[in-house]
C-alpha positions in Angstrom: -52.4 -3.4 70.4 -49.0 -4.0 70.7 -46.2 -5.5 68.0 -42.9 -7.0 67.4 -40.3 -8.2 65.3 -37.3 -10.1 66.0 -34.4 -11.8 63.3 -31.8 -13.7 64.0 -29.2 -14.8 60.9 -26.1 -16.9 60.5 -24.0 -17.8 57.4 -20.8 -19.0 56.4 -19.1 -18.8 53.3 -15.7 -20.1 51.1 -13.8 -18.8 48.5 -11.3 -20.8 46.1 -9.3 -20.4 42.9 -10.2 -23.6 41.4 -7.5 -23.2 38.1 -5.9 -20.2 36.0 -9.4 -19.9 34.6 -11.7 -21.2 37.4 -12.5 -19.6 40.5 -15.5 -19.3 42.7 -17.4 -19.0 46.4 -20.7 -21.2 48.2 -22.4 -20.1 51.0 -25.4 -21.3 52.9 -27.3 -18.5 55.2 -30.1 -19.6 57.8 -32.1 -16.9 59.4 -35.1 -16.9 61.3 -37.9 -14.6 61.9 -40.0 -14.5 64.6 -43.3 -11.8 64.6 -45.9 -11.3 67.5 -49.2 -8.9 68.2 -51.6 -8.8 70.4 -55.1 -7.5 69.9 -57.5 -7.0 73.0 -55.9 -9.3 74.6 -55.6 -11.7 72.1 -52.3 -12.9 71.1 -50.7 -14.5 67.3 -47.0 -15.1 66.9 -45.7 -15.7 63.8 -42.1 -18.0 62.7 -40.4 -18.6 59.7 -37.1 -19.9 59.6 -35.2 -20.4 56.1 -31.6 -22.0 54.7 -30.6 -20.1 52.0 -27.6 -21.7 49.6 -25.7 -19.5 47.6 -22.9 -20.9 44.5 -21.3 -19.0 42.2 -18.4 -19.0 39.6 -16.3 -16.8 37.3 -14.6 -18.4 34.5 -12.2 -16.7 32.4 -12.1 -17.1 28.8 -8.5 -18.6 27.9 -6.2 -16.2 25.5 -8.9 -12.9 26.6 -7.7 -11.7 29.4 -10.3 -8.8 29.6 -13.3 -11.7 29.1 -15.2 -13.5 31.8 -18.3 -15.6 32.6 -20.2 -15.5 35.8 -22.2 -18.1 37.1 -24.8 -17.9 40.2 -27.3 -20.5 41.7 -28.8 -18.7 44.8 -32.1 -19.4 46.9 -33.6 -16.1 48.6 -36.6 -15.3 50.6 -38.3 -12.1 51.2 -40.2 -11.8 55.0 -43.5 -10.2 55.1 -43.6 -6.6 56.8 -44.6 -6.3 60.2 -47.8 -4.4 59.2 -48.4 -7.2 56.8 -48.7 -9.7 60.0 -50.5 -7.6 62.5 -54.5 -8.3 62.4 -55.3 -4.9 63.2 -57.8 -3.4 60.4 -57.2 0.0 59.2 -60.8 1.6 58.4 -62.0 3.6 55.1 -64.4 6.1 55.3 -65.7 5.9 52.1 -65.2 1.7 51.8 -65.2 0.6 47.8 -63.4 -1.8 45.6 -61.0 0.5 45.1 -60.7 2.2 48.3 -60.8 -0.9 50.7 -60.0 -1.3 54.5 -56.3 -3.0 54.9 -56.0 -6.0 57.2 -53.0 -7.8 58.4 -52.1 -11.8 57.9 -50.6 -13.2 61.4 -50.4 -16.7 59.0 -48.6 -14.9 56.1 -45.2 -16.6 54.9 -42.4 -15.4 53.4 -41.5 -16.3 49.9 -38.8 -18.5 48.5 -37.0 -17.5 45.0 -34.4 -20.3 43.3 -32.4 -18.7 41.1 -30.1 -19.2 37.7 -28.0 -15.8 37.0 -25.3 -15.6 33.9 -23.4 -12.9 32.3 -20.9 -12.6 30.1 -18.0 -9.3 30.5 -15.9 -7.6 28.8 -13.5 -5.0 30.1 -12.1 -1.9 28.4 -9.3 0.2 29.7 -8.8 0.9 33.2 -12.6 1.0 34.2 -14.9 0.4 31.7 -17.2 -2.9 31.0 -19.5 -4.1 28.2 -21.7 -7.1 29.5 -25.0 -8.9 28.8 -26.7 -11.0 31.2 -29.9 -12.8 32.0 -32.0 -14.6 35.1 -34.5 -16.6 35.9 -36.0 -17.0 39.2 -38.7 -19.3 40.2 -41.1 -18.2 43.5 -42.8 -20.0 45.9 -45.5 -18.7 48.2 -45.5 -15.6 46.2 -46.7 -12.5 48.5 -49.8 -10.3 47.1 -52.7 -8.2 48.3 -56.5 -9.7 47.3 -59.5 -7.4 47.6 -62.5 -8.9 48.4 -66.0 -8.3 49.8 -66.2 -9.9 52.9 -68.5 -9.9 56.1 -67.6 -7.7 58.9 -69.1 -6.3 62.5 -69.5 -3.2 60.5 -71.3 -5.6 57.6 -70.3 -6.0 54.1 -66.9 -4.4 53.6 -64.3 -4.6 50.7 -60.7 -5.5 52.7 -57.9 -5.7 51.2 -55.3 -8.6 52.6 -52.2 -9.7 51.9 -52.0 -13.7 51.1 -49.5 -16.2 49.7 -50.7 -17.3 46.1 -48.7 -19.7 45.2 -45.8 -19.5 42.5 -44.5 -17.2 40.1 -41.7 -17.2 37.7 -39.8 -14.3 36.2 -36.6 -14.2 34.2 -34.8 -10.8 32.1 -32.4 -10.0 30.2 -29.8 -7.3 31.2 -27.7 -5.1 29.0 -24.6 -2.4 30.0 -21.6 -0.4 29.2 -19.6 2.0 30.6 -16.2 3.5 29.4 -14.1 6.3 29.5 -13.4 7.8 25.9 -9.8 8.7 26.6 -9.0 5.4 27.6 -10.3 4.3 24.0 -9.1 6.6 21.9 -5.8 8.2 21.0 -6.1 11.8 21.8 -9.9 11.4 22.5 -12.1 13.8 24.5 -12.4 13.5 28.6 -16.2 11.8 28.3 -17.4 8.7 30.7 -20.1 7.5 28.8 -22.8 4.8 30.4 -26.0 3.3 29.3 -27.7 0.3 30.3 -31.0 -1.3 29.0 -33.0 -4.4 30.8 -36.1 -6.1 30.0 -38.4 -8.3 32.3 -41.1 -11.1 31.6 -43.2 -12.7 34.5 -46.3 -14.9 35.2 -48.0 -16.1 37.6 -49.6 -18.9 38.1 -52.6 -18.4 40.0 -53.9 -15.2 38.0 -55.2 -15.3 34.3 -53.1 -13.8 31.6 -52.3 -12.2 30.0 -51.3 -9.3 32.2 -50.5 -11.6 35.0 -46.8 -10.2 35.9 -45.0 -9.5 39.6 -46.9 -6.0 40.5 -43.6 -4.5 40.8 -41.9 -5.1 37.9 -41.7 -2.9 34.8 -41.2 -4.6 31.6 -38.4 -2.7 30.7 -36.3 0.0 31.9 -33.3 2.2 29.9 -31.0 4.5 31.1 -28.3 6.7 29.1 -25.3 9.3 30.9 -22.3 10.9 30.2 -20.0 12.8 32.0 -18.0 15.7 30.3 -14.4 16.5 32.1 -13.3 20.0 31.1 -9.6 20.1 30.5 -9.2 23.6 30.7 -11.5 24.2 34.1 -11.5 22.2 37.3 -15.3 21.5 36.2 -17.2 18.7 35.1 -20.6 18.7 33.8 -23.3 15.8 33.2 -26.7 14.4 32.9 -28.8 11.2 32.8 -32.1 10.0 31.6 -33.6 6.8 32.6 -37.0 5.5 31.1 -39.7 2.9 32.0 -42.2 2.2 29.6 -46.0 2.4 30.8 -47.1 -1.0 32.5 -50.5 -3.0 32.6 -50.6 -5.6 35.9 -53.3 -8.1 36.6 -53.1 -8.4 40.3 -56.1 -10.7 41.5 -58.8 -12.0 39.4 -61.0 -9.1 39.5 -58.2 -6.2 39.5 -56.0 -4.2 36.7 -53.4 -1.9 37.9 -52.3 0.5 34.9 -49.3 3.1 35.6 -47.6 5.6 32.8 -44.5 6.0 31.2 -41.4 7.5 33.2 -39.3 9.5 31.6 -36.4 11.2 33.8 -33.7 13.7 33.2 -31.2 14.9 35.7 -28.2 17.1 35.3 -25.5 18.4 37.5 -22.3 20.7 37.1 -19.1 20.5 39.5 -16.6 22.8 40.0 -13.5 21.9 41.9 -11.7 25.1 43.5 -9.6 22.8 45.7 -8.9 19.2 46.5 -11.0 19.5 49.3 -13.3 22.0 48.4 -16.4 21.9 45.6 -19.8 23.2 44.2 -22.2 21.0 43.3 -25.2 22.9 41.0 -27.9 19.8 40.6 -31.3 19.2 39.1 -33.3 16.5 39.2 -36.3 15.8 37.5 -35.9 18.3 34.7 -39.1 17.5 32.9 -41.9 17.5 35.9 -43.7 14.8 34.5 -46.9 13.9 36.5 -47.4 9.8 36.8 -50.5 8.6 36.7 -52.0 5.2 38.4 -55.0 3.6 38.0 -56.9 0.7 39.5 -60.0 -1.1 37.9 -62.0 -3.9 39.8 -64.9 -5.8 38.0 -67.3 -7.5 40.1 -70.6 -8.8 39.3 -70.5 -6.9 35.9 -69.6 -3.9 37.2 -66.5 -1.8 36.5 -65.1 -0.1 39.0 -62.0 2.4 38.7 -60.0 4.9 40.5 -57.3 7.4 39.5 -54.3 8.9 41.1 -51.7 12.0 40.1 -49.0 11.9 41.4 -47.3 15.4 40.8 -43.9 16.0 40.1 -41.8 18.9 39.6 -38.4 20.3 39.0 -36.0 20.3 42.1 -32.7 22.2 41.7 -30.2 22.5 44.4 -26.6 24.5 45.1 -24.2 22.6 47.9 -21.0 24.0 48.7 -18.9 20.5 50.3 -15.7 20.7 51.6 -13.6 18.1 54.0 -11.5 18.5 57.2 
């Protein structure tokens, strides 16, 4: 068997100030994609070529300077992998509903996304921003992965292929801030806060509900930092924790896909002997907690389900960085 993969893209794009309060940009990319394999001699090519228009606008609120509104109108696609194209099965030993063989799609397309983006921003000293945004984004061709039972020289196999069903619309709503407290406050301490929150809704179309959401999207995700600047030491210290809730997908008719909760916390401290020269003390991942995934197929009455731990553990690390 052999495979390949050649693109080929092109775009232009213009930029204006329309007025004291108006300015803006439009584009328009073209790329195409061209995919081939051959199997035993047998040979499948695969093209997709797609324009992609892009528009979008910044309008600044008159008497706030430190207010503005962006606007966005875009069209995207997202190509299939090459492994996605290639026809080529990929055998399980132990073949179930939950542990199918994986095929290929030579006829798989790539999917189109039209999209509305707007937020509003507010700026606060030198480097710090408060905005709230939101999306919506409508799919075509959406790409996904349908297990079936299906005849096969080896007889009755469950396969697992990817497929275009159709569309799908998701939209969210974004939230973030990020500011320096000295810039804010008279005589305030040396701490860069930042936090942002976002939440996601999705459906689609060809999939009941009410768990029928993109498989890759959480429904909500949070994250909260800060970053402490000691005046009396050349050191800085800081930390982070991000959060995604647990999710519940429907991915095909017959399958559920449940994952946990995420909780992260990462830390770091930064001494600064020279310009040049720094130790970095790190650790990631503070509280080791194990994710867990699970996949349930029903068929013909049955219920079918599979489990899988990832671990996850505590990584620290020391780097000494300097520059010539």
């Amino acid at each position: 068997m052999t495979a390949d993969t050649r693109r080929f893209a092109g775009f232009v794009q213009d930029e204006w100030d329309i007025s004291a309060q108006w300015s803006g940009y439009a584009g328009l990319r073209w790329e195409g994609i061209r995919s081939a394999s051959t199997l035993a001699g047998a040979g499948v090519v695969n093209q997709s070529r797609v324009w992609s228009p892009l528009l979008h606008a910044v309008w600044r609120v008159p008497g706030h300077e430190k207010d503005q509104v962006r606007m966005s109108l875009t069209r995207s696609y997202r190509a299939p992998g090459l492994n996605d194209l290639i026809a080529l099965p990929s055998l399980s030993r132990l073949n179930s509903a939950t542990r199918p063989e994986r095929i290929g799609n030579p006829n798989l397309k790539p999917e189109l996304a039209t999209g509305l983006d707007a937020a509003y921003e507010h700026y606060l000293g030198r480097s710090g921003v408060v905005s709230a945004g939101g999306f919506v984004r409508d799919i075509d061709d959406l790409m996904r992965r349908d297990t079936s039972l299906q005849a096969t020289s080896l007889g009755s196999r469950w396969v697992s292929a990817p497929t275009n069903i159709g569309k799908a619309r998701t939209s969210g709503i974004e939230l973030e801030a990020k500011f320096r407290l000295v810039e804010l406050m008279e005589n305030g301490p040396a701490i860069d806060l930042r936090g942002n929150d976002s939440r996601f809704w999705s459906r689609v179309a060809a999939i009941p509900g009410p768990d029928n959401r993109l498989d890759q999207q959480p429904r909500q995700t949070a994250n909260l930092g800060r970053d402490c600047h000691m005046k009396a030491l050349p050191l800085t210290l800081g930390a982070n924790y991000n959060w995604t809730p647990a999710t519940t997908v429907q991915t095909d008719l017959t399958q559920v896909v449940d994952g946990d909760a995420k909780r992260i916390v990462d830390v770091y401290g930064l001494w600064k002997f020279k310009p040049r020269t720094q130790l970095r003390v790190s650790g990631a991942n503070l509280l080791g907690q194990d994710f867990d995934s699970g996949t349930t197929v029903y068929t013909n009455g049955l219920a079918r389900g599979a489990e899988v731990v990832a671990r996850a553990y505590a990584v620290w690390s020391v780097k000494l960085e300097t520059k010539f």
